[in-house]
DRENZA-294776 format. One record per residue (C-alpha): residue number from 0; x, y, z. Coordinates in pm, 1 decimal, decimal comma. Layout:
REM DRENZA-294776
+------+----------+----------+----------+
| resi |       xx |       yy |       zz |
+------+----------+----------+----------+
|  NUM |        X |        Y |        Z |
...
+------+----------+----------+----------+
//
This chain:
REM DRENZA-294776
+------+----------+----------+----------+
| resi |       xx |       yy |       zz |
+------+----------+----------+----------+
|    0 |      0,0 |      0,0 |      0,0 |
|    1 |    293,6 |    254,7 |     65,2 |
|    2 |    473,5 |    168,8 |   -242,9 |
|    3 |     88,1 |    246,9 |   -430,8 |
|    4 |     60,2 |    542,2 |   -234,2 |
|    5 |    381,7 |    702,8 |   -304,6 |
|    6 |    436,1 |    593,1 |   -656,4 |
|    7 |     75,8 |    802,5 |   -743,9 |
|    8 |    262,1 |   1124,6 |   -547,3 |
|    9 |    569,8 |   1054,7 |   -805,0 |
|   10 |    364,6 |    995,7 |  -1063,4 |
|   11 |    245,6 |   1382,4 |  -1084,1 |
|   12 |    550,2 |   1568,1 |   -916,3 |
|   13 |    466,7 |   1872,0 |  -1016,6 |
|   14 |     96,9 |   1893,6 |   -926,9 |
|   15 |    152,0 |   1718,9 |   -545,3 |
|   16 |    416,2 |   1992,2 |   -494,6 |
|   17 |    135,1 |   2238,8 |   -566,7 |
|   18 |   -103,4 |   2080,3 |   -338,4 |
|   19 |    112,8 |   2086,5 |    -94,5 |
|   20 |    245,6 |   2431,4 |    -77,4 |
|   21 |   -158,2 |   2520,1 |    -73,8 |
|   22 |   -142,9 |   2346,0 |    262,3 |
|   23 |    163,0 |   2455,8 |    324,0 |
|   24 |     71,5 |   2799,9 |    346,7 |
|   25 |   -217,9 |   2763,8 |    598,0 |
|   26 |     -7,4 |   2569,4 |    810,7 |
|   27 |    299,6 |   2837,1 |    798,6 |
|   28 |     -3,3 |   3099,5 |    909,1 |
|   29 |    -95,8 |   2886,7 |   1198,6 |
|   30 |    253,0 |   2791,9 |   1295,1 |
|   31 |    370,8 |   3186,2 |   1277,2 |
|   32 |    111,1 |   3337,8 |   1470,3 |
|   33 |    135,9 |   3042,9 |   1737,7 |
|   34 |    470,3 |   3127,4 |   1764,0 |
|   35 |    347,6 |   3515,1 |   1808,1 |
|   36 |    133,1 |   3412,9 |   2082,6 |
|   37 |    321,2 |   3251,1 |   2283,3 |
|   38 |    622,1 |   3501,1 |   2268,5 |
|   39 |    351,2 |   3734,0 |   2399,8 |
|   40 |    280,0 |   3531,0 |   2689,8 |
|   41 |    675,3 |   3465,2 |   2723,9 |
|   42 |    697,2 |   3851,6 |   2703,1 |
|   43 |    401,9 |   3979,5 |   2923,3 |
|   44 |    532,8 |   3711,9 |   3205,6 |
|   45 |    853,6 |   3860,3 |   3197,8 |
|   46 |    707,7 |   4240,5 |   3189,7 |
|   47 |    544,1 |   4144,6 |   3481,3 |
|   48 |    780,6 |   3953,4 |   3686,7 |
|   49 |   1053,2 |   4241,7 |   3701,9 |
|   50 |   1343,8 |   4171,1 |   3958,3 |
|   51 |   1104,7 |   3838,9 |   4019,3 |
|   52 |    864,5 |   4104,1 |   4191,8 |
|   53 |    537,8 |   3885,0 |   4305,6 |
|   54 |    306,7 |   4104,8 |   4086,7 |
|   55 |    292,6 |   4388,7 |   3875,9 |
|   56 |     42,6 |   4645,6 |   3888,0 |
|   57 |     -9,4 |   4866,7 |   3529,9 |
|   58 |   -256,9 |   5109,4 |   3400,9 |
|   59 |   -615,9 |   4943,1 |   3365,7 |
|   60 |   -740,8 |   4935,9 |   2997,5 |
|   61 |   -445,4 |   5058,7 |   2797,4 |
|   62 |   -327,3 |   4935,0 |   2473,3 |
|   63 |     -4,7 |   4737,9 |   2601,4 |
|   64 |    182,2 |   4696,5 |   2888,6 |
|   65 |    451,6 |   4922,8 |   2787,6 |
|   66 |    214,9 |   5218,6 |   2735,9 |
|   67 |     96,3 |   5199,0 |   3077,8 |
|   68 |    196,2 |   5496,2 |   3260,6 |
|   69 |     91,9 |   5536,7 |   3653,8 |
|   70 |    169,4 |   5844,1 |   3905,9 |
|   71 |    450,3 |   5784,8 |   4123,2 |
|   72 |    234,2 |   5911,9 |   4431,3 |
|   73 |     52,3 |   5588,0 |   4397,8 |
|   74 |    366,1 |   5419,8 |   4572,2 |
|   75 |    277,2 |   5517,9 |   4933,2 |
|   76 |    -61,9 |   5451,5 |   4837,4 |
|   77 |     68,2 |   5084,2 |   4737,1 |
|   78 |    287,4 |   5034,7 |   5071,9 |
|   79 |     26,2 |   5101,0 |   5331,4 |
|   80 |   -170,8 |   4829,9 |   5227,3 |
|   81 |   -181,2 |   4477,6 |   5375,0 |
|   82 |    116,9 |   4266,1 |   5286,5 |
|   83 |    251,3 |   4486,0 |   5089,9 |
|   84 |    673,1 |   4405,4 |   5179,2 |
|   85 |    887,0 |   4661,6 |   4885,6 |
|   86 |    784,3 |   4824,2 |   4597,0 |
|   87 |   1007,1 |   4906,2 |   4324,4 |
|   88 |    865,1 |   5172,0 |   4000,1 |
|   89 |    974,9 |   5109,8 |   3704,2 |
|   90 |   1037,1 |   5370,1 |   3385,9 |
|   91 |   1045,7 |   5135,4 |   3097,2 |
|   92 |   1195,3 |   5305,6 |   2770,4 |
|   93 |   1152,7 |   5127,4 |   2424,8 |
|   94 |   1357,8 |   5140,1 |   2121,4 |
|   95 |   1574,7 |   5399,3 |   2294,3 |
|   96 |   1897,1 |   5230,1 |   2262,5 |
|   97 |   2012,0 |   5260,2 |   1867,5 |
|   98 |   2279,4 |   5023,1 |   1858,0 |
|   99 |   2009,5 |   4758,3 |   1913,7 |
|  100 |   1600,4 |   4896,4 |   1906,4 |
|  101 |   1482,8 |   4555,5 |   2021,5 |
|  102 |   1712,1 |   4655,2 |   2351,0 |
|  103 |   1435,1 |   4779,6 |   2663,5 |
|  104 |   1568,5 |   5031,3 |   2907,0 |
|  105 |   1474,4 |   4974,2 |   3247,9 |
|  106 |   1455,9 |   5318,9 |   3501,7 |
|  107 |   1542,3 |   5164,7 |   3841,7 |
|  108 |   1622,9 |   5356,1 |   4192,2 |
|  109 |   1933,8 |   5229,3 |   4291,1 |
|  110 |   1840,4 |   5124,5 |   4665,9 |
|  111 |   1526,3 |   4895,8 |   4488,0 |
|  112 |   1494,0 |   4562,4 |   4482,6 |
|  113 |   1480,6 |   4493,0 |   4114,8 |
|  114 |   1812,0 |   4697,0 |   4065,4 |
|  115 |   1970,2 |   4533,7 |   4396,4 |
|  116 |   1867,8 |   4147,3 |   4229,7 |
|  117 |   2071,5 |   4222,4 |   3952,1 |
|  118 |   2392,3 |   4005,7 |   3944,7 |
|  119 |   2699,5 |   4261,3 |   3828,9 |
|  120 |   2934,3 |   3971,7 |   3610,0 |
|  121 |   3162,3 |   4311,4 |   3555,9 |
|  122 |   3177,9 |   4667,2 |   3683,0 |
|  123 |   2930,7 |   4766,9 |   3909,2 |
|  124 |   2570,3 |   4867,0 |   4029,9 |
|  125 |   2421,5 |   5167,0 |   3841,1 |
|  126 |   2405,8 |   5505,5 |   4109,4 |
|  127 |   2478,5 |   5806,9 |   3929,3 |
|  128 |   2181,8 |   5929,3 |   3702,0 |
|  129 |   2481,4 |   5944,3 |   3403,8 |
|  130 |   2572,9 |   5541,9 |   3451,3 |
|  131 |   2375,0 |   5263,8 |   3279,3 |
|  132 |   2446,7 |   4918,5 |   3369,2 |
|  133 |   2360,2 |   4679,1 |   3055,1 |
|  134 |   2228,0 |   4328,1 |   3070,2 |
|  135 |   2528,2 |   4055,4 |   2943,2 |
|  136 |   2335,6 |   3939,1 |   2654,3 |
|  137 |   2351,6 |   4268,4 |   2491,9 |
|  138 |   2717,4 |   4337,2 |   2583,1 |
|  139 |   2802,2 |   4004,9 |   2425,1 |
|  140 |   2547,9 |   4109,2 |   2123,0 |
|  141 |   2719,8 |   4493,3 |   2081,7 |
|  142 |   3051,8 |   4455,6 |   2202,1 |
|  143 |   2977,2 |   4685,8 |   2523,2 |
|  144 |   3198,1 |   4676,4 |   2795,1 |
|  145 |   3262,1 |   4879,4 |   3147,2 |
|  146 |   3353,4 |   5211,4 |   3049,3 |
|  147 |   3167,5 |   5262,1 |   2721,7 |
|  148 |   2983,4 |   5512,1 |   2650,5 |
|  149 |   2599,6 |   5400,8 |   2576,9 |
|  150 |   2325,4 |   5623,6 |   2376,9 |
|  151 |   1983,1 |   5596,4 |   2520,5 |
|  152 |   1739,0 |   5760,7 |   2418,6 |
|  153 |   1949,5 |   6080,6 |   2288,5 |
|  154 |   2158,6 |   6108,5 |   2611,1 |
|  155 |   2479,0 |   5995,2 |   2678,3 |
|  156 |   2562,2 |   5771,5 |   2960,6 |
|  157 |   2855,4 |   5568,8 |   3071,5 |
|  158 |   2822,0 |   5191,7 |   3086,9 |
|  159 |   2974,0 |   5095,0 |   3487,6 |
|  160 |   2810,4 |   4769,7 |   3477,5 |
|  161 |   2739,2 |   4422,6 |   3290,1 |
|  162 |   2493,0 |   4228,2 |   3471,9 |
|  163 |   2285,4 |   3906,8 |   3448,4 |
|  164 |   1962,8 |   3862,4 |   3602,1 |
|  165 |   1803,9 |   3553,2 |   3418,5 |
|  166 |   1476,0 |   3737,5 |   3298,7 |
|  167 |   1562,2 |   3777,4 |   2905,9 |
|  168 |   1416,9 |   4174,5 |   2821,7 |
|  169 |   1679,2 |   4243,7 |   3198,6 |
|  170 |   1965,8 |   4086,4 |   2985,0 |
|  171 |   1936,9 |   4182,9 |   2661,5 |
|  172 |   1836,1 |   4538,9 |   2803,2 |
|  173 |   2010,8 |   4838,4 |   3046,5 |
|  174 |   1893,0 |   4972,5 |   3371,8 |
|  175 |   1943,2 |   5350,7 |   3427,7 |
|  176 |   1807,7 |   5560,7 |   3752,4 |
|  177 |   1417,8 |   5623,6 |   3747,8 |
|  178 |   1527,4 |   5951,2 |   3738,7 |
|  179 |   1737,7 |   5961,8 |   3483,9 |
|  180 |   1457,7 |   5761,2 |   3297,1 |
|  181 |   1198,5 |   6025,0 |   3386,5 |
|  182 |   1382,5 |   6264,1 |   3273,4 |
|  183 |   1426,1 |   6143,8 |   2935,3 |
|  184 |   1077,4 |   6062,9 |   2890,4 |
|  185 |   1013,6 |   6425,7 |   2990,5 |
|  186 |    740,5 |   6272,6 |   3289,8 |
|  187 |    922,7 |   6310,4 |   3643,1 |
|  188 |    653,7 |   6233,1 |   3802,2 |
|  189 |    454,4 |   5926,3 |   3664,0 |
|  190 |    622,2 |   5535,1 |   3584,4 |
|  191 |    536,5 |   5254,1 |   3365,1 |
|  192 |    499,3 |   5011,5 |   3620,8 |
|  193 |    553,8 |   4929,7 |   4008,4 |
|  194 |    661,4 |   4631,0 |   4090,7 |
|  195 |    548,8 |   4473,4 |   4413,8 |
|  196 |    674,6 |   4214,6 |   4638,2 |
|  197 |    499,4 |   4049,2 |   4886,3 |
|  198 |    505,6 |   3949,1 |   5209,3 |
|  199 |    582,6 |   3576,9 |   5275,9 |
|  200 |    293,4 |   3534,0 |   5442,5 |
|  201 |     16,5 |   3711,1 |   5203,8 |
|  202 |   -159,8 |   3479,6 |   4883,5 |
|  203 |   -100,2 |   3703,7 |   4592,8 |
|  204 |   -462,1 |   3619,6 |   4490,4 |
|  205 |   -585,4 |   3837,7 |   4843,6 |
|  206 |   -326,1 |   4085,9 |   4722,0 |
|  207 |   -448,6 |   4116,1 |   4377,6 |
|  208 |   -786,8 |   4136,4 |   4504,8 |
|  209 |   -720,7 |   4427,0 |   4783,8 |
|  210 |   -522,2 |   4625,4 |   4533,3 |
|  211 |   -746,0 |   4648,2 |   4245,2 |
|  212 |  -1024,8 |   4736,1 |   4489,0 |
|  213 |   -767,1 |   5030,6 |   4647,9 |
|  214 |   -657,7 |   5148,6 |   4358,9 |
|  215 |   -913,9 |   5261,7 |   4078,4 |
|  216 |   -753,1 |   5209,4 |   3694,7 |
|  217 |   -495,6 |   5007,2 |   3793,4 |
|  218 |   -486,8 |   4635,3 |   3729,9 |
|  219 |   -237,6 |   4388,1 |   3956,9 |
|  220 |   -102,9 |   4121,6 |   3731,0 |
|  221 |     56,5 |   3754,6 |   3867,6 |
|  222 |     17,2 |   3544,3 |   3561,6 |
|  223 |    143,1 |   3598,3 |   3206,6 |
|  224 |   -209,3 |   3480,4 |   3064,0 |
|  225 |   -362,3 |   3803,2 |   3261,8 |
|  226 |   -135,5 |   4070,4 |   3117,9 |
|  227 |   -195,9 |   3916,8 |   2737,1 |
|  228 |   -588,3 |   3982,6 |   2883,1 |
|  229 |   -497,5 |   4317,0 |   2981,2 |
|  230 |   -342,8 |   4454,9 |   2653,5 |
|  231 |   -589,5 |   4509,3 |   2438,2 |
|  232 |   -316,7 |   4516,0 |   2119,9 |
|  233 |   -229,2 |   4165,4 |   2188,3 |
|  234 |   -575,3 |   4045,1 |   2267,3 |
|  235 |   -625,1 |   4195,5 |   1935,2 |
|  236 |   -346,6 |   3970,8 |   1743,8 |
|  237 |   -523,0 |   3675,7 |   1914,0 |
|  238 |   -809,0 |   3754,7 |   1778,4 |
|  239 |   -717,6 |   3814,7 |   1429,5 |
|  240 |   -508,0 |   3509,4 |   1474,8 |
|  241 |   -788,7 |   3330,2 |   1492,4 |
|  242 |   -979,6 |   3487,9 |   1200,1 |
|  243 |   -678,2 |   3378,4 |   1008,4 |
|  244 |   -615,2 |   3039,9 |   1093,1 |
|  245 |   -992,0 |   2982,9 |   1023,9 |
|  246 |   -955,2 |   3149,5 |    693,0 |
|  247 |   -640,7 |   2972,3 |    606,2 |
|  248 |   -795,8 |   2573,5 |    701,2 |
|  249 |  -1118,8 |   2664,0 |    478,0 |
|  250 |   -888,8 |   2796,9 |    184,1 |
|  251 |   -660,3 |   2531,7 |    206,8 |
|  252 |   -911,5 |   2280,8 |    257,3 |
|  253 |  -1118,5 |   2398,1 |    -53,7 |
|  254 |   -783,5 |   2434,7 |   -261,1 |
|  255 |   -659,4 |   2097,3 |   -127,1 |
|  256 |  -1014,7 |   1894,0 |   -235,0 |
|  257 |  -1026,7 |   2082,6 |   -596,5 |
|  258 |   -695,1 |   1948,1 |   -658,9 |
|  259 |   -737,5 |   1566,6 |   -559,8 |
|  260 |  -1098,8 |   1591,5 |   -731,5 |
|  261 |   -960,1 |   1659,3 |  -1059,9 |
|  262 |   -652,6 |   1386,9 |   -951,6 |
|  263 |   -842,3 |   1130,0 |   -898,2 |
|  264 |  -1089,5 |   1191,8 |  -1204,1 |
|  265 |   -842,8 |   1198,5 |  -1450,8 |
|  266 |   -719,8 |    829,6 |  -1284,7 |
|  267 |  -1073,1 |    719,7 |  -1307,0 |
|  268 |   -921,9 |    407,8 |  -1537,6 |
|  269 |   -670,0 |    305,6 |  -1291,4 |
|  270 |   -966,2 |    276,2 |   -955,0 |
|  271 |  -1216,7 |     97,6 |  -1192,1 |
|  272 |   -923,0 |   -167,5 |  -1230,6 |
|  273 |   -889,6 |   -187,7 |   -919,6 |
|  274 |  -1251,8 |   -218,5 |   -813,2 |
|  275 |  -1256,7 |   -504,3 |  -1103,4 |
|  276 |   -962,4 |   -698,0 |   -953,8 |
|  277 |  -1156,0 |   -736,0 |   -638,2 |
|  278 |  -1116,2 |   -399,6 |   -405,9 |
|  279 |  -1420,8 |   -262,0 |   -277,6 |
|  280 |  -1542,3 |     32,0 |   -276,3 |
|  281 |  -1412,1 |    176,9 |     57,3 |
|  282 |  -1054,3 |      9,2 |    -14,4 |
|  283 |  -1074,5 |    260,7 |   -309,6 |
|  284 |  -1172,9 |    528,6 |   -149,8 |
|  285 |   -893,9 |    471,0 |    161,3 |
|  286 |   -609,4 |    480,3 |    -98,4 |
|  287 |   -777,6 |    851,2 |   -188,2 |
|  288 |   -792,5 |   1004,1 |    140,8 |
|  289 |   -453,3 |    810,2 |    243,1 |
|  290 |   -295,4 |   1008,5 |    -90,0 |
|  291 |   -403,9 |   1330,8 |     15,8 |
|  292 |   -357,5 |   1288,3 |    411,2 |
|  293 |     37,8 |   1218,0 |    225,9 |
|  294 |     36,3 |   1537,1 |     64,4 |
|  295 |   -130,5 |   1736,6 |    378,3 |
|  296 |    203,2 |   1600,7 |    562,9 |
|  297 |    413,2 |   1687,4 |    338,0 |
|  298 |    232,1 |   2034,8 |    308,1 |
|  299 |    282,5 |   2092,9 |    668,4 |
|  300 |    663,8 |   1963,2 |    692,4 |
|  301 |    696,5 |   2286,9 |    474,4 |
|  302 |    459,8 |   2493,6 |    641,0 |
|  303 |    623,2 |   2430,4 |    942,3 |
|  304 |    957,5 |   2521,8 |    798,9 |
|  305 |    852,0 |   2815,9 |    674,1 |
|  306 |    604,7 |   2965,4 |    977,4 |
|  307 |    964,9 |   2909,1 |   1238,6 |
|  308 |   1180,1 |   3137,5 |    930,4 |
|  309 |    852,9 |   3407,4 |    934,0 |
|  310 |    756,0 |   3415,9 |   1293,5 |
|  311 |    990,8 |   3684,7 |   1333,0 |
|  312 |    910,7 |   3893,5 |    978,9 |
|  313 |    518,8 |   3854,3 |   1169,7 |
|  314 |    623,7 |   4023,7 |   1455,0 |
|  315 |    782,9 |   4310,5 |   1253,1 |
|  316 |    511,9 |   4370,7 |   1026,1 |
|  317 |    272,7 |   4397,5 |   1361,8 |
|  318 |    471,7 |   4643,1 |   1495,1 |
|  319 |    593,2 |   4461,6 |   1791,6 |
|  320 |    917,8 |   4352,9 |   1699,2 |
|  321 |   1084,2 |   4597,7 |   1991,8 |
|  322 |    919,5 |   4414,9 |   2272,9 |
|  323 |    780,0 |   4073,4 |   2155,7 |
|  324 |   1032,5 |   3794,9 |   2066,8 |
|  325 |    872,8 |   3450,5 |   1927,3 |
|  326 |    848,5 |   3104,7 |   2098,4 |
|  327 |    793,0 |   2784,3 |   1867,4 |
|  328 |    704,9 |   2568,4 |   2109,7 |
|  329 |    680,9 |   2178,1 |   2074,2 |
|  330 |    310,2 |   2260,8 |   2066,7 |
|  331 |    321,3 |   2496,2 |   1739,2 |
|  332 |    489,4 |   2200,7 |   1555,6 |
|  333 |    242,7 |   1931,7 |   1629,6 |
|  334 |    -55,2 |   2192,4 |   1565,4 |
|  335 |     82,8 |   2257,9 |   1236,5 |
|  336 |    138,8 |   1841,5 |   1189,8 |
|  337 |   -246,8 |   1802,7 |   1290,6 |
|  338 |   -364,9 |   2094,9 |   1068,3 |
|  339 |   -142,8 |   1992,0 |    774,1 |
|  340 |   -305,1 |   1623,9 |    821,5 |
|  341 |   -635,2 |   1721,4 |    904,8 |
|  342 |   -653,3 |   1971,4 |    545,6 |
|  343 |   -494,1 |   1682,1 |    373,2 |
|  344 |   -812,3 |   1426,9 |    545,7 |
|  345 |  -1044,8 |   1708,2 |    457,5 |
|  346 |   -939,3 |   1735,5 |    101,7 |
|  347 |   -970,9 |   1362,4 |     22,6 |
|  348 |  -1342,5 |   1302,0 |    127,4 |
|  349 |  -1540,9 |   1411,5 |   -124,1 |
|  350 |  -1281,0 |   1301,9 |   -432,5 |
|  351 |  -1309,3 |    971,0 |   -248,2 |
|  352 |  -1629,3 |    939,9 |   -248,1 |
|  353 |  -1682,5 |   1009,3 |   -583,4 |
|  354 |  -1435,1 |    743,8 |   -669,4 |
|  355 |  -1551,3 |    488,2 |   -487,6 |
|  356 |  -1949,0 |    535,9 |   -655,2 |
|  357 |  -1803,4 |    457,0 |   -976,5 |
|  358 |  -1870,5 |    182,4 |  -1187,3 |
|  359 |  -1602,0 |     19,7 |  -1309,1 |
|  360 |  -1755,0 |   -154,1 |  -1629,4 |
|  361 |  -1836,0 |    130,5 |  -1802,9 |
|  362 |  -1517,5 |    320,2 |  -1781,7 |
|  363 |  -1320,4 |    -31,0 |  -1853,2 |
|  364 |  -1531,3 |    -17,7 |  -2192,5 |
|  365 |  -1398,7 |    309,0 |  -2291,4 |
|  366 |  -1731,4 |    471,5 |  -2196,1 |
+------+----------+----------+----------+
//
């Protein structure tokens, strides 16, 4: 049966290739904005897990967490409530480092916890609102070293630092002073972000709970599913994500059974042989849907080849490329498998069902 199978792919080269690309390119969709998605989630965990703070509390409704911009006053605000054990704001710059725009800048106070987590490899801690301290996967990445000089954002400062905190956008970013930060953005007195740690003692659900009821237009975030929720830009990929992968299996499907209709038509002489050696009708119709479940797999092979190589060209074109990096996860690759395989299923049916309703004496007959 495998020898059958693949000596009918061979037999038309050119048009399998076809039918597979048509499947290929639904499956590349899915596969790239999977891989968007979950670098989102990767992302917004990160965002809001600064200096592995227990939660991170943002402006309520805005378009994405990097936009969110609170007032600094909120911080004794945030410390008198229950549980509450250090607070650390947070100035987040983006694209403000030239030599590399996918670089964050981070606008620490020196005595925080965030800034004190950091682990210097080189140099030291950041104190002087002229230093910046810059994470050792972007030193490695730009050549930067203790001493250099470091453009963020228009203003000089001089790198003192290379640390490593194991939170990617902290190491492939810099941390300057909040007030050096807040300066820059021309907004002393507001911050992206405050970062809070709890007490040991306190469930961060309670504190989640107390602080969104304290504080009106500010949402706490724990999990990394939350903040996707809580950006309405990346709620919006999701859901035009969707649209998309929806449009993409009923295109390819469509494509897919056009293709193996007319295939298996024009082969009408070779199943009517076979249905007058002795195969039924549903042994007929297997070696249909088996051909085209082939091609689906072959279909998503290259889909899946091709959605890892675009992921990132995705993120570009949707304008996120400064702050979202993509994740092909295990997951993505055996989604695009079952989608590849489940277009190629999909496709056969009807072509199969045609063939096996044919009668083969006729057609033998030259009918």
């Amino acid at each position: 049966m495998i020898a059958l199978l693949l000596g009918n792919l061979r037999y038309r080269p050119g048009r399998t290739l076809l039918t597979a690309l048509g499947t290929a390119v639904g499956v590349a969709t899915i596969v790239a904005l999977l891989a968007v998605t979950d670098g989102i989630k990767s992302t917004a965990g990160e965002l809001v897990r600064l200096g592995r703070a227990d939660l991170g509390l943002f402006q309520e409704g805005t378009s994405d967490l990097t936009a969110s911009t609170l007032p600094l006053e909120l911080r004794a605000r945030i410390e008198a409530r229950p549980g509450i054990q250090r607070v650390a704001p947070v100035q987040l710059l983006v694209e403000a480092v030239p030599q590399d725009s996918s670089a964050l800048v981070f606008g620490a106070e020196p005595e925080s916890f965030l800034a004190k987590r950091l682990v210097m490899t080189s140099g030291r801690q950041v104190t002087g609102d002229r230093e910046v301290s810059v994470g050792d996967r972007l030193a490695a990445s730009q050549n930067i070293a203790v001493g250099d000089s470091l453009s963020v954002q228009g203003g000089v400062f001089t790198v003192v630092g290379v640390h490593h905190s194991g939170i990617f956008f902290e190491d492939t970013g810099a941390v300057i002073t909040l007030a050096a930060a807040q300066e820059l953005t021309g907004r002393p007195r507001d911050v992206t972000t405050i970062a809070v740690e709890l007490d040991p003692t306190r469930r961060a659900s309670d504190a989640k709970a107390d602080l969104g009821a304290a504080l009106p237009g500010v949402i706490a975030i724990e999990y990394p599913e939350e903040a996707v929720r809580a950006g309405a830009s990346t709620q919006l990929i999701q859901d035009a994500g969707t649209v998309i992968v929806v449009m993409a299996l009923i295109i390819g499907g469509i494509a897919g059974m056009n293709t193996m209709l007319l295939a298996t038509l024009e082969r009408r002489g070779e199943f009517a042989l076979m249905s007058a050696v002795g195969w039924s009708g549903p042994q007929v119709a297997s070696v249909v849907v088996l051909e085209s479940l082939l091609i689906g797999l072959i279909g998503a092979i290259l889909g899946i080849g091709a959605g890892v190589l675009g992921s990132p060209l995705l993120v570009d074109a949707l304008g996120v490329g400064a702050i979202v990096r993509t994740d092909v996860t295990a997951g993505a690759v055996v989604s695009g498998l079952l989608v590849g395989g489940l277009i190629g299923v999909v496709s056969g049916l009807y072509p199969a069902w045609r063939i096996a309703r044919l009668r083969p004496a006729p057609i033998l007959a030259g009918r």
